[in-house]
One Martini backbone bead per residue (centre of mass of N, CA, C, O) as a GRO file, in nm:
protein
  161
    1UNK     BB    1   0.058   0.064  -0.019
    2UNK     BB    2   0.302   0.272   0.034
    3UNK     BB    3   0.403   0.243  -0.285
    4UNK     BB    4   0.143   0.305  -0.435
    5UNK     BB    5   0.185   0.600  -0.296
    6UNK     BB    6   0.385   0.681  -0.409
    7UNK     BB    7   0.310   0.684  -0.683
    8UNK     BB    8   0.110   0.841  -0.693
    9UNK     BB    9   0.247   1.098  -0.565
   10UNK     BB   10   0.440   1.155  -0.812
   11UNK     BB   11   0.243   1.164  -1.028
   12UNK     BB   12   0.105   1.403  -0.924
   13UNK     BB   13   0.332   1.633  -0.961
   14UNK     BB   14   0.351   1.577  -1.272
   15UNK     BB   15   0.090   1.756  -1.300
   16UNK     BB   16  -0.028   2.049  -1.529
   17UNK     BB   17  -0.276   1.997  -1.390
   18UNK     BB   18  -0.435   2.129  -1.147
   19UNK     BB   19  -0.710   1.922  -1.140
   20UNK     BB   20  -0.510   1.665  -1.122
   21UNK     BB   21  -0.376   1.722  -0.875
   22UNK     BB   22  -0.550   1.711  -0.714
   23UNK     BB   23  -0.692   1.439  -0.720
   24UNK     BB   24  -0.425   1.270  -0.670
   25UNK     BB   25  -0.409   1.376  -0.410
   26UNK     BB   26  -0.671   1.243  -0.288
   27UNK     BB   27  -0.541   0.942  -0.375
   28UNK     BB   28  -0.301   0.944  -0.172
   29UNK     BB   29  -0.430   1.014   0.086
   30UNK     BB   30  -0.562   0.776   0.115
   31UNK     BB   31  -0.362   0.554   0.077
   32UNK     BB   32  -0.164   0.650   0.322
   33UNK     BB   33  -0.391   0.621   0.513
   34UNK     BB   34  -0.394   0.341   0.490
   35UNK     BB   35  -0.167   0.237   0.561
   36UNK     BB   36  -0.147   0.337   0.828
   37UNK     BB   37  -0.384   0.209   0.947
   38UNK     BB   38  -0.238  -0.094   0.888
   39UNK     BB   39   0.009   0.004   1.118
   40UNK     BB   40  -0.169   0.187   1.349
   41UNK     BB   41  -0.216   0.507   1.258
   42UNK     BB   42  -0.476   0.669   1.317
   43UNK     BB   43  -0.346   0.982   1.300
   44UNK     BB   44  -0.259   0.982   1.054
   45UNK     BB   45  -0.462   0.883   0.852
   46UNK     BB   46  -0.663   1.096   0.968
   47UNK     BB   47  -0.499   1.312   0.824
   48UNK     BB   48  -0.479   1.208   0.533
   49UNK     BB   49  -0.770   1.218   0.498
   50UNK     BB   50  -0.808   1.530   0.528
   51UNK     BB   51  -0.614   1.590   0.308
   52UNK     BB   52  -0.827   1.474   0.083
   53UNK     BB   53  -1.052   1.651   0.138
   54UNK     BB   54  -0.887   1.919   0.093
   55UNK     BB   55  -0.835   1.862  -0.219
   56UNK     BB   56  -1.152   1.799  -0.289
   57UNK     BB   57  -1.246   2.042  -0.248
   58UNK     BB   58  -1.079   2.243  -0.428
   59UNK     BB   59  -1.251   2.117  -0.669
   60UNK     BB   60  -1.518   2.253  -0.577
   61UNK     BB   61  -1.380   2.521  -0.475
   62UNK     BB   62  -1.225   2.823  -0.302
   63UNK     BB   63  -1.327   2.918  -0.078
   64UNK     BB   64  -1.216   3.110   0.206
   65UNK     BB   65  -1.389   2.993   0.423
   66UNK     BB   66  -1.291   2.683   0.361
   67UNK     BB   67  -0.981   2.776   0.413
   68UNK     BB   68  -1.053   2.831   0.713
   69UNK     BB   69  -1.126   2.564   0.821
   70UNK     BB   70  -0.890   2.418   0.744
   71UNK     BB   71  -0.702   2.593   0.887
   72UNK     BB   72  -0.834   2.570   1.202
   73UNK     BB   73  -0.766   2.269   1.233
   74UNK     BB   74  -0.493   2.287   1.193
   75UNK     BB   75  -0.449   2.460   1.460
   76UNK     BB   76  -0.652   2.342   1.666
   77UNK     BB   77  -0.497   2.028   1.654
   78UNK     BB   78  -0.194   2.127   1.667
   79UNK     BB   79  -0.062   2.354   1.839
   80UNK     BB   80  -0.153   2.236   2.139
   81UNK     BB   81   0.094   2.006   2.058
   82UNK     BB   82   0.338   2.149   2.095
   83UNK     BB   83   0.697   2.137   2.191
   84UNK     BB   84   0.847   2.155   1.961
   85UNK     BB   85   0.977   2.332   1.721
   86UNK     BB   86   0.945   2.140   1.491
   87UNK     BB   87   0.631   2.091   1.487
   88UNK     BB   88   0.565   2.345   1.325
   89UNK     BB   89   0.627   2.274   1.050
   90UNK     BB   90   0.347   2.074   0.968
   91UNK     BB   91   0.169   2.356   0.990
   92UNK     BB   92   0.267   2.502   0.824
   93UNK     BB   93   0.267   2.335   0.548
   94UNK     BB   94  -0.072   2.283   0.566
   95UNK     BB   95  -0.105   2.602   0.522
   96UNK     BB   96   0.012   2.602   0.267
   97UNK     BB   97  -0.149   2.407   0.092
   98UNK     BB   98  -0.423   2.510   0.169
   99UNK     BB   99  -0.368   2.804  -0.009
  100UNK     BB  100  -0.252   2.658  -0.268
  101UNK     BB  101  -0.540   2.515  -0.328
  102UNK     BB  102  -0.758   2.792  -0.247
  103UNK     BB  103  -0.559   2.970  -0.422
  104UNK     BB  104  -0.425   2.931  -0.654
  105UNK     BB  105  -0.185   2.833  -0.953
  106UNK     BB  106  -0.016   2.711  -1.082
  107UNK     BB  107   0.305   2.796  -1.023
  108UNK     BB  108   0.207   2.923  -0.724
  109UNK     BB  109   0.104   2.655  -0.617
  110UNK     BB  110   0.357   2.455  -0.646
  111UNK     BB  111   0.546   2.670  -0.496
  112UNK     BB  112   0.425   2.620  -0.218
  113UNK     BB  113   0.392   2.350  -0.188
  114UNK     BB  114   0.726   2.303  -0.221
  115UNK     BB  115   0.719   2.443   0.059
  116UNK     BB  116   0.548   2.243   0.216
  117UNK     BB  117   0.771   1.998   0.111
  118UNK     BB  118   0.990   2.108   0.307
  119UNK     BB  119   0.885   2.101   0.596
  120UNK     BB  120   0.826   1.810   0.590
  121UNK     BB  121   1.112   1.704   0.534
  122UNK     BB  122   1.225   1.836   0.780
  123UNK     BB  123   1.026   1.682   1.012
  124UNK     BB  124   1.139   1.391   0.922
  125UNK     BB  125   1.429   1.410   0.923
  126UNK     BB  126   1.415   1.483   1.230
  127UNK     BB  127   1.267   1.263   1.353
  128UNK     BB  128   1.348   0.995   1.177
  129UNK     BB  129   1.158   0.986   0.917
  130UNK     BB  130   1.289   0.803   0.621
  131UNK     BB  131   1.051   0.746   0.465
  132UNK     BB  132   0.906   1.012   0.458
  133UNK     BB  133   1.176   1.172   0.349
  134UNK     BB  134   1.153   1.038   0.081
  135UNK     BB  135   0.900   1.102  -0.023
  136UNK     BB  136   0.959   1.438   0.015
  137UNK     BB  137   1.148   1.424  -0.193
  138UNK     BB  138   1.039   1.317  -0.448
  139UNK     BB  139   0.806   1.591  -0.455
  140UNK     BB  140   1.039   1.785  -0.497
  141UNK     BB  141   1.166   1.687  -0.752
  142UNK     BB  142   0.888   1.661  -0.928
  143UNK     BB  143   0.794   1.908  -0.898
  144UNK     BB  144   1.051   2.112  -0.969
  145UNK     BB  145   1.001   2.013  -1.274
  146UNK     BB  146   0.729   2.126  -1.330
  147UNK     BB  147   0.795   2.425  -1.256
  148UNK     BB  148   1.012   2.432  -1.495
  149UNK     BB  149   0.792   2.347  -1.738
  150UNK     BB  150   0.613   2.554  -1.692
  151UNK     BB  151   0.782   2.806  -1.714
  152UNK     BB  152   0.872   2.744  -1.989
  153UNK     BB  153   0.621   2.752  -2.129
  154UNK     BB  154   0.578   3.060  -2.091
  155UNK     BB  155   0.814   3.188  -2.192
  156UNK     BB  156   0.742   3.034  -2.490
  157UNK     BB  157   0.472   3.192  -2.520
  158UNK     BB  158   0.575   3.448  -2.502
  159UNK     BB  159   0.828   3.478  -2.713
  160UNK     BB  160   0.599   3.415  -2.955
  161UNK     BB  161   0.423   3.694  -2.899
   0.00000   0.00000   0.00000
């Protein structure tokens, strides 16, 4: 289930097009929280599907109230269990990518996403959790080459026009 959500989320990443990256994060974070679920994390589980429900909200609204319900939660949620720094990381990540997913598009979606894929990267390496954190390198690596890809499409419309 954890591979089958890797390549996933690879996939994810790879999309041009904002809303199937929305979708296919959808579909990610659902097998990840299975996943968590199978190996008895029922706390990551159900963040990883809290984040597939605003993922999929996302495909259908963008309204400001929707995306600070999502802020709330994890404000509510995360903030109160904060004890060391570190902790601090995934709140910011998934604010960021909340804000990433319900204001933005193109470009400026997946860089803040990338940003957010930072936080991660950076709580899972410190926490010491290397499954974790290679697959946020991986999400970091194949973002970073899309929004690439995207740039260099805009750069090449713009010149052309």
């Amino acid at each position: 289930m954890g591979l089958l959500a890797l390549v996933i989320g690879i996939l994810t990443f790879a999309q041009r097009s904002d809303h199937r990256l929305r979708l296919f994060l959808t579909l990610f974070s659902a097998l990840i929280g299975a996943h968590f679920f199978l190996l008895g994390g029922s706390t990551a589980a159900f963040s990883a599907w809290l984040s597939g429900v605003r993922a999929f909200v996302s495909t259908r609204t963008r309204h400001v109230a929707v995306m600070l319900f999502f802020v709330g939660l994890v404000w509510l949620i995360g903030i109160p269990n904060i004890t060391r720094p570190v902790q601090w990381l995934p709140v910011i990540g998934t604010t960021l990518g909340t804000w990433a997913l319900f204001r933005e598009q193109g470009v400026r979606m997946r860089v803040i996403i990338w940003l957010s894929t930072v936080c991660w990267m950076t709580h899972n390496y410190a926490i010491g959790s290397i499954g974790g954190a290679m697959i946020e390198t991986c999400f970091l690596f194949v973002n970073g080459h899309t929004i690439y890809r995207l740039w260099q499409n805009r750069a090449a419309v713009r010149t052309a026009a």
